[in-house]
N, C-alpha and C positions, 0 to 999 in steps of 0.2 A: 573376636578372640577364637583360634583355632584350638580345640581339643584333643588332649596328645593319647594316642592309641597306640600303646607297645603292642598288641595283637598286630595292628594293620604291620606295626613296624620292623618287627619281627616275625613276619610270616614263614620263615624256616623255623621259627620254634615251633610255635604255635598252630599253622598248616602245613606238617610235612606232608610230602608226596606215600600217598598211598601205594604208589606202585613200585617204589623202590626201595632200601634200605639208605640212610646218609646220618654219616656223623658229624654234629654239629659242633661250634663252641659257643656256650653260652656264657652272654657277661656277667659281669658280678652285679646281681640286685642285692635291694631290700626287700626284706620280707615279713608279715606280719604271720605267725605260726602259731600254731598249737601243737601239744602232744596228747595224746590221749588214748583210750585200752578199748576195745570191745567193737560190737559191730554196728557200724556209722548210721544204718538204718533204723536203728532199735534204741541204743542206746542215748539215753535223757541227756548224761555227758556230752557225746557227741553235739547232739542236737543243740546245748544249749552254747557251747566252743564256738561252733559257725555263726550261729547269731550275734556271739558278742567281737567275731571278726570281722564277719559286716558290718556291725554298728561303730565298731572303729573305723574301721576302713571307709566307710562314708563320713563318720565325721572330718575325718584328718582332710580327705578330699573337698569338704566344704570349707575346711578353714582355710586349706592350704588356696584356695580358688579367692576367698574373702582377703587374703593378707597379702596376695604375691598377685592375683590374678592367672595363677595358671590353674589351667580345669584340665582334666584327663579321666581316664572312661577305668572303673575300677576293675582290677582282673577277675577274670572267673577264677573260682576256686579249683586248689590244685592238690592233691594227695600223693602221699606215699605210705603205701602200708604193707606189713610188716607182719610175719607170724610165726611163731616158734616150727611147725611145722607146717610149711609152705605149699605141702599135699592139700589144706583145706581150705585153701581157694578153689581148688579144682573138686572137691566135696562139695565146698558150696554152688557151684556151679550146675551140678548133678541134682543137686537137693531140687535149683530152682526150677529144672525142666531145661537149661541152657549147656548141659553137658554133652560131649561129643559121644 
């Protein structure tokens, strides 16, 4: 049984070209998501969101492998984040010693 890798398979999403600019179309998935406030590193919320999105997302993967026989490799975690004032990302950035 081959193991299905949307990373390998999509490698224009997932490894674009560093050395260029390109715009993509990306298809329509599914996706298991959370929402959630504050900062990802610190926050118990956060912390405790990821965990139960891996522990989904491995299960469903195990069953879906046990009922169908298809296995496929789970995706790395993907963010969008979001802030009222969008100046403090580049604050935080400063704070950590990684600001220009």
């Amino acid at each position: 049984m081959e193991k299905l890798d949307l990373k390998a398979e999509f490698k224009q999403l997932y490894r674009p070209s560093a050395k260029e600019v390109s715009e993509v179309n990306v298809p329509q998935f599914s996706f298991l998501m959370i929402d959630g406030e504050g900062d990802p590193n610190t926050s118990q919320m956060c912390k405790g969101a990821v965990e139960a999105l891996f522990s989904v997302s491995y299960a469903v993967k195990f069953s879906t492998k046990k009922d169908s026989g298809i296995d496929y490799v789970v995706m790395p975690l993907e963010g969008l984040w979001w802030a009222d004032d969008m100046s403090s990302f580049q604050k935080a950035e400063k704070r950590n010693g990684n600001g220009h």
